[in-house]
C-alpha positions in Angstrom: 69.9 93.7 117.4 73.5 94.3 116.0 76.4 92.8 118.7 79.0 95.2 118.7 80.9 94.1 122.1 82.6 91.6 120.3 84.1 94.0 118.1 87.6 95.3 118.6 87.0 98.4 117.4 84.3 99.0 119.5 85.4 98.6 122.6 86.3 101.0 125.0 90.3 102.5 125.6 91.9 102.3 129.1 94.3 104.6 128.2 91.5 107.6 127.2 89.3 106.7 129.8 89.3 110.3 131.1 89.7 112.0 127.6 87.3 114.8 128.4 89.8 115.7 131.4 92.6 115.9 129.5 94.6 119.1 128.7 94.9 119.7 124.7 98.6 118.2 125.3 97.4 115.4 127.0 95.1 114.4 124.4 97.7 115.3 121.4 100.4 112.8 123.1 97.4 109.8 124.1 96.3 110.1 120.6 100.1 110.0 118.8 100.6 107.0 121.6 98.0 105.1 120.1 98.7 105.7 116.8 102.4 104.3 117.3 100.2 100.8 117.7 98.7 101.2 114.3 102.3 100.7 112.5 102.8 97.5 114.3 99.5 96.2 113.4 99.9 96.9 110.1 104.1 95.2 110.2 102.0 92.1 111.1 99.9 91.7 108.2 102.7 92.4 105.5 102.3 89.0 103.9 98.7 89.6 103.1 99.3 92.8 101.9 101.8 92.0 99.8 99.9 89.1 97.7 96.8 91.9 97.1 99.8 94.1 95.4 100.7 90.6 93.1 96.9 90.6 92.8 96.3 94.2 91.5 99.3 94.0 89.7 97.8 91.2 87.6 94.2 92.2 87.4 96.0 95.8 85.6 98.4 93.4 83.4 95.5 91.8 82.4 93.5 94.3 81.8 91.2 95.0 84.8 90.7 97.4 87.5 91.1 98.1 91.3 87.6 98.3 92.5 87.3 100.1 96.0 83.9 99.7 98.1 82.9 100.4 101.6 80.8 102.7 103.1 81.3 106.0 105.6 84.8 106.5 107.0 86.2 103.2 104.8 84.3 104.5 101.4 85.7 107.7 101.1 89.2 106.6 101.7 88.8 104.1 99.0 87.3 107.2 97.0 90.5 109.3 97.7 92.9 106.5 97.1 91.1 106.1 93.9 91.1 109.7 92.6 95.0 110.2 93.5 95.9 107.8 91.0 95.4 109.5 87.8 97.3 112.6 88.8 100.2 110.5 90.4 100.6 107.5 87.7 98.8 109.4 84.5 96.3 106.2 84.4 92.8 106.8 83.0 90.6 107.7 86.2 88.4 104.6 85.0 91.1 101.8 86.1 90.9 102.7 90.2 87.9 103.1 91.1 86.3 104.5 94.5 82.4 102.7 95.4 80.6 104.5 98.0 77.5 103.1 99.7 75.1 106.0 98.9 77.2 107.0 95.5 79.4 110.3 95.0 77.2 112.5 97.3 78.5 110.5 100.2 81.2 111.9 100.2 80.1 114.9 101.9 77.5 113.5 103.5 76.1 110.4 104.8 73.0 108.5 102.7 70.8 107.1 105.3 70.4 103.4 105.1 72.6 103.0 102.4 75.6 100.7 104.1 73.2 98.5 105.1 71.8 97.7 101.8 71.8 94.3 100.5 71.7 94.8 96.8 72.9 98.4 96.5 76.9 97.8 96.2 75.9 94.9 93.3 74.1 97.3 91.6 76.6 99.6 91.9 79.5 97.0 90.5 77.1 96.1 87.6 76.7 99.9 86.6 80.5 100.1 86.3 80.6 97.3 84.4 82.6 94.7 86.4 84.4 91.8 84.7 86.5 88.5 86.2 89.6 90.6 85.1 89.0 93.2 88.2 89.8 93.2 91.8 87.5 94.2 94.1 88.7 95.4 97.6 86.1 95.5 100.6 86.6 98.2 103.2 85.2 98.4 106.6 86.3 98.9 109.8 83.8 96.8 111.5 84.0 94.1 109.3 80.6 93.2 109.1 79.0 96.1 106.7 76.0 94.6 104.2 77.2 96.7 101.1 80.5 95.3 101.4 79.7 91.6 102.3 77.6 91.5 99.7 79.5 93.2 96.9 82.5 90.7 97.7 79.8 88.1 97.5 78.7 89.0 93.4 82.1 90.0 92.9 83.5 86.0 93.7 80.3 84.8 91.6 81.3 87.2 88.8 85.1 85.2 89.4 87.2 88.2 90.6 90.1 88.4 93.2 88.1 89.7 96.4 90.4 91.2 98.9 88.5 92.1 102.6 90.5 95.2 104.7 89.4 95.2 108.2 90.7 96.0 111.6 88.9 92.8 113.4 90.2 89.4 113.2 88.1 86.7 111.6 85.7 89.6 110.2 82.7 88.5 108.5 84.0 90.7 105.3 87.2 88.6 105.8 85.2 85.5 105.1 83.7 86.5 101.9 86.8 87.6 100.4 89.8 85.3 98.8 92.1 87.4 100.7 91.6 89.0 104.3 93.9 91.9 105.8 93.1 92.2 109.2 95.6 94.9 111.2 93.9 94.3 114.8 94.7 98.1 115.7 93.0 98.1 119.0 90.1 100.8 121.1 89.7 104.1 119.4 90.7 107.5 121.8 87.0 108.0 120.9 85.1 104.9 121.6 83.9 103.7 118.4 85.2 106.5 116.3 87.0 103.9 113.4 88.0 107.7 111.4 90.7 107.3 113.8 93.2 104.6 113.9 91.3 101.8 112.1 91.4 104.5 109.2 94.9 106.0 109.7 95.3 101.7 108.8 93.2 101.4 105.8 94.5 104.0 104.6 98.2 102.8 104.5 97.4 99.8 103.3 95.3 101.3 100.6 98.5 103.6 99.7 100.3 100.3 100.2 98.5 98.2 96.8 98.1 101.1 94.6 101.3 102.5 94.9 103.0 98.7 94.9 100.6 97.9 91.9 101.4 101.0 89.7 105.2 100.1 90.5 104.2 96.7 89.0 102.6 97.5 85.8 106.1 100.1 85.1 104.5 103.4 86.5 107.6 104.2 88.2 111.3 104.1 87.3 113.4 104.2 90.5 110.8 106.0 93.2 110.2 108.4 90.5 106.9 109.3 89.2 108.0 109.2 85.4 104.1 108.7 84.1 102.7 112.5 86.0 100.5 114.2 83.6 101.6 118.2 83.1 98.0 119.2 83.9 99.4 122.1 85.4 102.1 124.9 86.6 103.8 122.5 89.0 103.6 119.9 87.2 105.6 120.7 84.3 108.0 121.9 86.7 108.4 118.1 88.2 107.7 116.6 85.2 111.0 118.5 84.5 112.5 117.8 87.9 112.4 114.1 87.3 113.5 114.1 83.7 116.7 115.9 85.9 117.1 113.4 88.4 116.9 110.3 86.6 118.9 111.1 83.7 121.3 114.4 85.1 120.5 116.4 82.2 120.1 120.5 82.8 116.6 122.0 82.9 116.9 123.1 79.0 117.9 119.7 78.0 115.0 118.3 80.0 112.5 120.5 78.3 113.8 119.9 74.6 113.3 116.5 75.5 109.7 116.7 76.5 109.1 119.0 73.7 110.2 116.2 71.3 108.2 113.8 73.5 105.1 115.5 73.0 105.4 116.2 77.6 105.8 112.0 78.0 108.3 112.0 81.0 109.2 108.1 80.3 109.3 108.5 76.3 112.3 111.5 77.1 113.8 109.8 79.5 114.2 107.2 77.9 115.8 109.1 74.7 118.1 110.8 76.8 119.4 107.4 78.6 119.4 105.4 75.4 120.8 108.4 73.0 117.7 107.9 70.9 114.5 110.1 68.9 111.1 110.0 70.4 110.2 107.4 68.0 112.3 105.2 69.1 112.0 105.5 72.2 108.0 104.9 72.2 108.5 102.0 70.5 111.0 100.3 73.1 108.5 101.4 76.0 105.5 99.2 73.7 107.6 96.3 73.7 109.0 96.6 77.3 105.2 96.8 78.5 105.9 100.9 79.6 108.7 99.5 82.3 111.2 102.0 81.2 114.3 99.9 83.1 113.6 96.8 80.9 113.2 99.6 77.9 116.6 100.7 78.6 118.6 97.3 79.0 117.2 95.8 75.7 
């Protein structure tokens, strides 16, 4: 049988002890209490945190991917993380990608069995082709999930960086990885319940390496999301917007300049700051590696 007592996230809260008594107030001010706790936790694993950004950062310079997996709560925030990226940096939805134990339909809806697996999660990394070139990042509360211990385990054999994210100390997913984040964030209001403030956690840290990752490889110029696809209404709108703010053209100069740019937000910003054609400027983005501030001070 499984030994969960040891488990920080398992364990019961003192401070919700009478949760079912509580007035809707009371339970809105316990739970914003506790989830003050999760920001310090995560303050004290900054370090780690940092070094998987350096790590993404160089798995995409060299041409690899951030590989999400984990199971339940832990699997579909890496699944969410993963699908924001294409509409907020304009990268190919192929280079994050989200592993859930069970596959897409767990989304919704939990696979019985399937976290538990053994050999599902490298089965899964082989059908999406993994190579030493991609980072693989292990979710899971608990820290002790089989489809994550033992997809960190082919994806070391296979040579990647292997990052572990899980709110116990010395978690058994911590072991397998290169790289352990552990933010201890404490008893859940719900005893057990890890969708609470163990995920509030992953899920900053997991906004945490993409974002710092995407800011590494030249996605963003200032805080400014210069590589947003114009899939739609509003989007052309901000794509406009930022063309605005980084360069203080008008909104007519700003869409000339996407016009001319065939909608590539760095490409016209770039020919606006630099007084140069779209040719140009696509050029000096190539051999600046898409970081449009080194483009700009050549």
């Amino acid at each position: 049988m499984i030994d969960l007592s040891k488990l920080t996230t398992e364990l019961r809260n003192p401070n919700t002890m009478e949760l079912d008594k509580m007035t809707p107030f009371e339970i809105a001010r316990v739970m914003n209490r506790e989830d003050q706790k999760v920001i310090t936790a995560i303050e004290e694993v900054l370090p780690q945190i940092a070094t998987a950004i350096e790590w993404a950062t160089e798995s995409l310079k060299e041409g690899g991917r951030i590989i999400y997996i984990g199971a339940g709560t832990s699997g579909r925030l890496g699944l969410l993380d993963a699908v924001e990226c294409p509409p907020t940096f304009g990268v190919p939805k192929e280079l994050v990608v989200g592993l859930i134990a069970g596959g897409a339909n767990a989304f919704a809806e939990a696979v019985e069995g399937a976290e538990d697996s053994h050999t599902l999660c490298e089965e899964d990394l082989k059908k999406a082709g993994l190579k030493k070139e991609d980072i693989v990042i292990g979710l899971a509360a608990s820290g002790r999930t089989p489809y994550v211990i033992y997809g960190l385990r082919y994806a070391n054999a296979t040579g990647c960086k292997t990052v572990a994210v899980s709110c116990n100390r010395g978690s058994e997913i911590g072991k397998e990885a290169k790289l352990a984040i552990e933010p201890v964030t404490g008893p859940e209001v719900l005893t057990g319940s890890t969708r609470l403030k163990a995920g509030t956690a992953q899920k900053m840290i997991l906004n945490m390496i993409s974002t710092g990752s995407m800011v590494g490889v030249g996605k963003v110029y200032e805080n400014l999301m210069v590589d947003v696809k114009q899939s739609n209404e509003k989007l052309v709108v901000r794509s406009q917007n930022i063309l605005m703010t980084a360069t203080g053209c008008s909104r007519e100069e700003a869409k000339a300049a996407l016009a001319q740019a065939d909608g590539h937000v760095k490409t016209a910003i770039l020919m606006i700051l630099s007084d140069c054609d779209a040719k140009e400027a696509r050029q000096r983005l190539i051999q600046a590696g898409g970081n449009i501030r080194k483009a700009f001070h050549k």
